[in-house]
C-alpha positions as a Python dict, from the first residue, in 0.01 Angstrom:
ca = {
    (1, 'X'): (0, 0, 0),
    (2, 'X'): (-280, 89, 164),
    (3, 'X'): (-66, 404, 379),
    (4, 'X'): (32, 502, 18),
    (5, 'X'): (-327, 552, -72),
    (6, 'X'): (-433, 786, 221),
    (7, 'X'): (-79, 948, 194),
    (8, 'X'): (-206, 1047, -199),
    (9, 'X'): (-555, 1130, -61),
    (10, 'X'): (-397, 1338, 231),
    (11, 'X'): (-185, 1512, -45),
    (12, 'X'): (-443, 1559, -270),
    (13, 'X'): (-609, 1755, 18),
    (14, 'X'): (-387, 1933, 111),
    (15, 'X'): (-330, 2039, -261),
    (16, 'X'): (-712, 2139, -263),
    (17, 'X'): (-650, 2356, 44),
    (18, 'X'): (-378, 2565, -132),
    (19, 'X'): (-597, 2606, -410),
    (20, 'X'): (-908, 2722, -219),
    (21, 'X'): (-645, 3002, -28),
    (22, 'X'): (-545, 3135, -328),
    (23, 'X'): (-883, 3160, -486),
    (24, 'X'): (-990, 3313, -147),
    (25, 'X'): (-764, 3543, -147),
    (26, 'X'): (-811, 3638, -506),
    (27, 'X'): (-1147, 3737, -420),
    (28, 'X'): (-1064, 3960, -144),
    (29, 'X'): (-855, 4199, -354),
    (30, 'X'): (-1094, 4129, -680),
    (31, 'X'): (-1021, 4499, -876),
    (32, 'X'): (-829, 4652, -581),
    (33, 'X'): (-520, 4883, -671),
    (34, 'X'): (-215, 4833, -499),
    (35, 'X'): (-277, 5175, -341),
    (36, 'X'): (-603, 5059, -205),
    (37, 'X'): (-493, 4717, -121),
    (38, 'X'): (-226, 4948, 114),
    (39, 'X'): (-481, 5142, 307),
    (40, 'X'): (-727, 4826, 370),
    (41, 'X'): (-552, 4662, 684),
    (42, 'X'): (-874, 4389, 702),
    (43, 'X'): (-796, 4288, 380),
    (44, 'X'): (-416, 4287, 428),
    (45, 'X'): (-500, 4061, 738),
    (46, 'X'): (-713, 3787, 527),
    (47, 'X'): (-476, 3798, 236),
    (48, 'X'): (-199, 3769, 487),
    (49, 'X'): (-394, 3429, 652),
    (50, 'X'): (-469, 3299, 326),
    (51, 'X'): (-74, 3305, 230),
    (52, 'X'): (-23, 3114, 567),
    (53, 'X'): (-235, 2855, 496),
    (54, 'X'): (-99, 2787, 181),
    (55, 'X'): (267, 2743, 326),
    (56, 'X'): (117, 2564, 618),
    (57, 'X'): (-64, 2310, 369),
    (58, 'X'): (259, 2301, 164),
    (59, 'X'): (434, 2146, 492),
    (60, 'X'): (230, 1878, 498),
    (61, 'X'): (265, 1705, 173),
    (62, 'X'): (429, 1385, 195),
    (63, 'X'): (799, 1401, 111),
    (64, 'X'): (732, 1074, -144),
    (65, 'X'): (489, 1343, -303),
    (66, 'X'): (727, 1600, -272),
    (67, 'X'): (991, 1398, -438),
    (68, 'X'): (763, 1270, -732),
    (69, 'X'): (722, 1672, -845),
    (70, 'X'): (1092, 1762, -773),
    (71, 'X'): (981, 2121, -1006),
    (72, 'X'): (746, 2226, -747),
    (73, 'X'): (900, 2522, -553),
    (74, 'X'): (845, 2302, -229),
    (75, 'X'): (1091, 2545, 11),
    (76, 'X'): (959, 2840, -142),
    (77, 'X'): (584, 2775, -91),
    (78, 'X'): (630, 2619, 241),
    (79, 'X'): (827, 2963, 348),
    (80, 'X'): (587, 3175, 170),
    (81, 'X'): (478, 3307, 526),
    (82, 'X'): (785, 3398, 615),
    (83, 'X'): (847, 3637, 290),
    (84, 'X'): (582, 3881, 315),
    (85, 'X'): (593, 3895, 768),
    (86, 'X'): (883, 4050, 854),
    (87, 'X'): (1108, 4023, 1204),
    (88, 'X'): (861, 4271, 1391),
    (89, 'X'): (529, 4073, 1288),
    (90, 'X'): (386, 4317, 993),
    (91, 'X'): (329, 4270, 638),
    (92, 'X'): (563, 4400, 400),
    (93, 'X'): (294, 4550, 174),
    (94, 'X'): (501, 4590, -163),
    (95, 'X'): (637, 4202, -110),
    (96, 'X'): (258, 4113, -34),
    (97, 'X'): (143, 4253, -344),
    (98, 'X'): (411, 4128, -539),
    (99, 'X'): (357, 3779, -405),
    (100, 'X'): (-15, 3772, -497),
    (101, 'X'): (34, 3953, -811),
    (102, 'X'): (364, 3703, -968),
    (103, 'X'): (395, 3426, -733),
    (104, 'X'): (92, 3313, -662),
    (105, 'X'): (-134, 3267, -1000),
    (106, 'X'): (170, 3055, -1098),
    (107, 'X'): (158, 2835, -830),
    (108, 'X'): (-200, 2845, -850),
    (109, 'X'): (-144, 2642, -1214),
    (110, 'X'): (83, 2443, -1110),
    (111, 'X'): (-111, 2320, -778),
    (112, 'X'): (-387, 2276, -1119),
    (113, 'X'): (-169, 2041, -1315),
    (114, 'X'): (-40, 1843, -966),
    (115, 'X'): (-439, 1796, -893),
    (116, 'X'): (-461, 1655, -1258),
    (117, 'X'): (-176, 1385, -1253),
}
């Protein structure tokens, strides 16, 4: 019982850390065009290590967590990385801004409801 309990706490954290990586990188392209989000390679870089953290926190919920929430795009988020770095290591700038535009503020409410249950 008691592995249960830190297993919910470490998922619980873990859910907190997505959250806080989106919200970061919400702020860093706060009112930016696309266009402008393309010609800032800085901000491309945090966005970019923001995304990773969120598929890197995504790997460590529990499976038992992961199979309570069977809706939860669990392959997707933890591979989010892997969408928007291509084979030769640089952002795909279109599938960036795509991903932080549509993908994201949807996980972002359903990480919400997760942290509520």
């Amino acid at each position: 019982m008691r592995n249960q309990v830190l297993a919910l706490n470490n998922d619980a954290a873990q859910l907190h850390y997505m959250l806080d990586a989106i919200e970061q990188l919400e702020r860093y392209i706060r009112g930016m065009s696309e266009s402008e989000f393309s010609s800032r390679p800085m901000v491309q870089d945090a966005v970019a290590r923001q995304v990773e953290i969120v598929g890197k926190a995504a790997k460590n919920i529990s499976p038992e967590f992961q199979l309570l929430h069977p809706k939860f795009p669990w392959a997707k988020t933890m591979g989010i990385h892997r969408k928007i770095v291509g084979e030769d290591f640089k952002l795909d700038i279109p599938i960036v801004w795509n991903t932080i535009q549509d993908d994201l503020p949807l996980l972002k409410q359903t990480i919400r409801k997760l942290l509520l249950t």
